[in-house]
N, C-alpha and C positions, 0 to 999 in steps of 0.2 A: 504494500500500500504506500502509494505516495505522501508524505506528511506536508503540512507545511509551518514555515516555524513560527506559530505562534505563540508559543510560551518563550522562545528564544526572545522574539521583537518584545515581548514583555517585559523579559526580565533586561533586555539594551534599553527599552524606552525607559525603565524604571532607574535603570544605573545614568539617562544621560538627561532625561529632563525632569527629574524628581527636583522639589523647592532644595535648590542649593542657598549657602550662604555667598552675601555680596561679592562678587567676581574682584579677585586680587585686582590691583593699580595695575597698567599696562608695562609699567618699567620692572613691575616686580617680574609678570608675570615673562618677559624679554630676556632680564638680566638673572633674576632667582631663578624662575622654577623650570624655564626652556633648558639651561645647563645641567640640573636633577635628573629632569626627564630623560637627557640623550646621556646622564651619568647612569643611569637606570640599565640601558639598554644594552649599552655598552658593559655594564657589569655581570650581566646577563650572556651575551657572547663569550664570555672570559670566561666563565663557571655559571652554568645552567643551573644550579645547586641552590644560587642564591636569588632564584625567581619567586618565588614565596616572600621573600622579605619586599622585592619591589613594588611586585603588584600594588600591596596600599599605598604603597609612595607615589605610583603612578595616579592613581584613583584620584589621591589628594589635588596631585598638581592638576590634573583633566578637572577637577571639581573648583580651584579658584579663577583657572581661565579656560570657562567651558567654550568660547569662540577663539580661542587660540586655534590657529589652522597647526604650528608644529607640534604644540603641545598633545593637539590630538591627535595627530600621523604619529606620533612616536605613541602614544596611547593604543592607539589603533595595532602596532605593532607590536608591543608589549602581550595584548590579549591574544595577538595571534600565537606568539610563543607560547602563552599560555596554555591554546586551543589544542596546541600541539604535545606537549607536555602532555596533558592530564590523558590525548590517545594515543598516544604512543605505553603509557604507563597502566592503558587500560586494553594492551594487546591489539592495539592497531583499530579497536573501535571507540568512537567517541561517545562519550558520556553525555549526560542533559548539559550539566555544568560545563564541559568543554563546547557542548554547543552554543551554550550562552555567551558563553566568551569571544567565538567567533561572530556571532552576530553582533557583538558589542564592538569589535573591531571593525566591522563595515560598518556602524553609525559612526564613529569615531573617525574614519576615512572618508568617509560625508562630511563632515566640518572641516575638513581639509578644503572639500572645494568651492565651500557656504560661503565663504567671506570674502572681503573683495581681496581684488588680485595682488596688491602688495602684503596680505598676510602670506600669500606664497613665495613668494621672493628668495631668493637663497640667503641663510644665514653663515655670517663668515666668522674664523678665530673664537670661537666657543669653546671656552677651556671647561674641563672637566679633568679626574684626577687619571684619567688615562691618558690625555692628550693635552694640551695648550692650545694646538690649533684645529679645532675641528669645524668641521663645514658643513649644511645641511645644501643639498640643491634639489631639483623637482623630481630628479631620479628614486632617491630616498623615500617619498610616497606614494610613486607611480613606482615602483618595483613592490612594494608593500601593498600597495591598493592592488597588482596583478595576483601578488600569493594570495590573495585573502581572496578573491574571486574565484582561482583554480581550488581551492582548499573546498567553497562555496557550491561549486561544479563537480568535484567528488562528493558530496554528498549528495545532491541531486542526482545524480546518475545511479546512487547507493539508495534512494527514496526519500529523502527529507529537503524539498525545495524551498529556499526561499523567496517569498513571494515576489519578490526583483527580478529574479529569474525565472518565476514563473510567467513573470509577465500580464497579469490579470490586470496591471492594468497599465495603459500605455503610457510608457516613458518618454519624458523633456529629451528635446536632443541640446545637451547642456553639461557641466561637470565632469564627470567619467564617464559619461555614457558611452562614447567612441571609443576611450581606450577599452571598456570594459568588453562590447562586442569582439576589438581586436583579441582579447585574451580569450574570450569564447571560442573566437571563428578559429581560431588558431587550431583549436583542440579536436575539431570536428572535425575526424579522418575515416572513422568506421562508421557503421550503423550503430555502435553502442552508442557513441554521442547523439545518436538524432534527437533525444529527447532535449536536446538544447537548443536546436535549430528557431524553436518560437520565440526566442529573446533577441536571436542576431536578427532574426526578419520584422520585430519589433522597433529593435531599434532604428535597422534602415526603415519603415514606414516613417517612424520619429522624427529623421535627416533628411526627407527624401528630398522638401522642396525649398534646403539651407542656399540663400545664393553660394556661398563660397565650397568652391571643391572639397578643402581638406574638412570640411564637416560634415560636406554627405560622404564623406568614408563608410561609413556603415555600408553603404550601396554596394559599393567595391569588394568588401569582404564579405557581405552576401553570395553574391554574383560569382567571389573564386572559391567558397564554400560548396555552391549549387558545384560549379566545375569539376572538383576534387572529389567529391561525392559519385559524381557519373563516370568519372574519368576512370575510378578504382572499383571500379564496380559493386559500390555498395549500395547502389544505386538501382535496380533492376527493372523494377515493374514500367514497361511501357509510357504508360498515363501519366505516374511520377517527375519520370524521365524530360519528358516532351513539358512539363509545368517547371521543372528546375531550367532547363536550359533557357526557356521562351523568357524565364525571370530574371533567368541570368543575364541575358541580353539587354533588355531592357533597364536594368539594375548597370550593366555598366554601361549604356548611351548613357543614361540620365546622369550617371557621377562625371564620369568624360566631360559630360557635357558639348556643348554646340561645336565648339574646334575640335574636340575628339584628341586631345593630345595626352598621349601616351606618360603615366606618371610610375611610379615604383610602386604605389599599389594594384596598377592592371596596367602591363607594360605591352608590349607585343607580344611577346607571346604566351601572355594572356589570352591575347585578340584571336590570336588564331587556334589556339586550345578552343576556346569556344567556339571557335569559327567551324572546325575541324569535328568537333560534338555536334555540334547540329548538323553537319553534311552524315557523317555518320549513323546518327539515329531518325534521318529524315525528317529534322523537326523545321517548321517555316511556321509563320505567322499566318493565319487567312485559311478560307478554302482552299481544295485543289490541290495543285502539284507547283506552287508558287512558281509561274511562270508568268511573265508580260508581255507585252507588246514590244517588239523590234523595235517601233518609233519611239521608245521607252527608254531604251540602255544608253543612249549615249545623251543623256540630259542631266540638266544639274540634280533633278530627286533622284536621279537612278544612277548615274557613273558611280562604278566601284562597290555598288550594293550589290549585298546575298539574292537579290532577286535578279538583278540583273543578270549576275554570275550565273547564276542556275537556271536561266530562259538561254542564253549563250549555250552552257552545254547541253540543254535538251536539244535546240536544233542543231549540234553535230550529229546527231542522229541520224539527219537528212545523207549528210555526207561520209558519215561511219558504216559505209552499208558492207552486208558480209563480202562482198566483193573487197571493200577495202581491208576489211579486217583480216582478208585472209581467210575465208571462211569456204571461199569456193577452191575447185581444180582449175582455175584458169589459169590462162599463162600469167608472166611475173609483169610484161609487158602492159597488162589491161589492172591489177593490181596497183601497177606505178600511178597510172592515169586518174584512176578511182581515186586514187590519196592526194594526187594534184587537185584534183576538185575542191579539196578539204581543205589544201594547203591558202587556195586561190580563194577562197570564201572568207579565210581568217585574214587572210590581206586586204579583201575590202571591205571586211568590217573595221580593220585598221583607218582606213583610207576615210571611210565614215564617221569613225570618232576623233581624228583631226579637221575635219569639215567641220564637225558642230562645234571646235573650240574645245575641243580636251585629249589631245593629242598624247600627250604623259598619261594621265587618266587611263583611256580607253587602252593603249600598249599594254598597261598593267593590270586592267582589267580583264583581257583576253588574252595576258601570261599565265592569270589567276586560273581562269576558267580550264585553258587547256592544261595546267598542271592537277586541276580537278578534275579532269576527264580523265588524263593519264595513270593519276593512280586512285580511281574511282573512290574517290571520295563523294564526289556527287553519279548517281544512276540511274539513270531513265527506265522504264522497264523494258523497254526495248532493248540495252544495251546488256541487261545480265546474262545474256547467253553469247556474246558476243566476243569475241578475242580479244586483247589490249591494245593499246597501239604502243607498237614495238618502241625501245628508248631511243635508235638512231632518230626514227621520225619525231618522236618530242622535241629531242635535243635541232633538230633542226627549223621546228616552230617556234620555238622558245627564241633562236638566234635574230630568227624573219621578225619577229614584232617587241624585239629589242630596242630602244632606240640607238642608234648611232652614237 
């Protein structure tokens, strides 16, 4: 049975907004109790031994600057030790009380991203009695905020979701949201993770219509999740299939966005993973056999599109006939000819999409198509019983609509 944690969110809400007393002065809370806290922590890495003794110390300082953003990431991180501690000490399963603790470290890493942005700010030369100069930078609670979401995501996978991750209800695209998806999507390789999949597609709904790129990231990591998913085939069922990629697609136009330029989180070949999944599994947008009109392909909506690509190699079909393919006893002599046909068709469709003004374009369109025809990535049904066309003749189409 799947749980979800509400006696955990209890017993965080009761640890972080129970009637505290008046919140320390900001210099205390700066110069005193931020150096305790990372002395805390630090003393804790040294000898695990003496985590029992900090915890209250921690509590304390989290309890006189409850909107300290460091004071709480280092809070936040303290609990997680904790979390770990009391399952590690309970044979590898967690206990109520280590769960509480972990969810008190994910409120705790929420006040990290509540306040405004110079409480994030990196802290410099913070002496504590291990160091004189220690530094806090945003690595420190974005590496802590990811353990504490994978820790989050094993137990959801084990049956106890938090309801953040369950996703009931839809998330701000705002705070950690982004990196937190990244730490999701990351994780989603098999089918054991599927049951995570509704938080990352949460999230991109959340992002979807952020003007700036690097906030609809969600998108992106949707869209190379759906990919990875069908690529490794844990992906199977038809239906599924044909809904991940079509979202996939979609999920990365819309992050791309209008110039479509190529970023490190969907690079080319990205592009063409996906590009290569959908020729594969025959998926197209629309009815039919997603094919156009000839007076179609060489225009600005259609140069260089999957539909245009795939109406190009449905009619080589015209000119792929078993005679060319070698399919009959004729001499080599009427063979040759049948394949000039082919050759002389793909030249003035060249010829054609430098007339309409896209002369790079169109060459590289109709490199696309016939290296999709050659190694059947795309198939007409006509063409499945049909022989290949041999690599000399590619290799020599390939040269012809090269440019110079």
């Amino acid at each position: 049975m799947r749980h979800v944690l509400k006696s955990a969110l209890c017993a965080a809400a009761l640890l972080a907004v129970a009637t505290l007393p008046a919140a320390a002065e900001d210099d205390t809370c700066e110069t005193v109790k931020l150096p305790r806290a990372l002395e805390a922590i630090q003393s804790v890495i040294k000898d695990g031994a003496t985590l029992a003794a900090y915890v209250p110390q921690m509590d304390s300082h989290v309890k006189d600057c409850p909107d300290h953003a460091w004071i709480n990431a280092l809070g936040g991180e303290l609990d997680l030790m904790t979390y770990r501690g009391l399952r590690n000490a309970n044979g590898g399963v967690p206990t109520q009380d280590a769960v509480n603790y972990l969810s008190r470290a994910f409120v705790r890493s929420e006040v990290f991203q509540t306040g405004p942005d110079t409480g994030r700010n990196g802290r410099y030369n913070i002496s504590t009695s291990h160091s004189f100069y220690n530094r806090l930078e945003y690595s420190v609670a974005s590496n802590s905020r990811s353990a504490i979401m994978t820790e989050l995501m094993t137990l959801a996978l084990a049956g106890t979701v938090h309801p953040y991750l369950a996703a009931a209800t839809p998330p701000e695209c705002k705070g950690w949201l982004t990196s937190d998806a990244q730490t999701i999507s990351y994780k989603i390789d098999t089918a054991a993770q599927l049951p995570m999949l509704p938080f990352v597609e949460a999230a991109a709904e959340a992002c979807r219509n952020q003007p700036a790129r690097t906030d609809r990231l969600p998108l992106s990591l949707l869209a190379k999740t759906y990919i990875r998913l069908v690529d490794t085939g844990h992906v199977t069922d038809p239906a599924e299939v044909e809904r991940m990629l079509l979202a996939a697609e979609k999920n990365a136009r819309e992050y791309l966005g209008e110039d479509e330029f190529h970023t490190f989180y969907f690079d080319e070949s990205d592009v063409n993973k996906l590009k290569s999944l959908l020729r594969k599994h025959g998926v197209h947008a629309g009815p039919g056999e997603a094919v156009i009109d000839r007076s179609l392909w060489f225009t600005a909506e259609y140069i260089g599109s999957e539909a245009a690509i795939r109406s190009i190699v449905y009619s080589l079909d015209e000119y792929w006939t078993p005679l060319a393919a070698g399919d009959t006893d004729a001499p080599g002599e009427e063979v040759a000819r049948a394949r000039n046909r082919m050759t002389a068709y793909l030249i003035e469709l060249n010829k054609e999409g430098a007339a309409a003004g896209f002369k790079d374009e169109a060459s590289a369109m109709l490199r696309e198509a016939v290296t999709a025809f050659h190694k059947r990535e795309i198939i007409s049904p006509r063409m499945e019983s049909r022989k290949d066309m041999p690599p000399f003749l590619y290799d020599i189409l390939i040269r012809i609509l090269t440019p110079a």
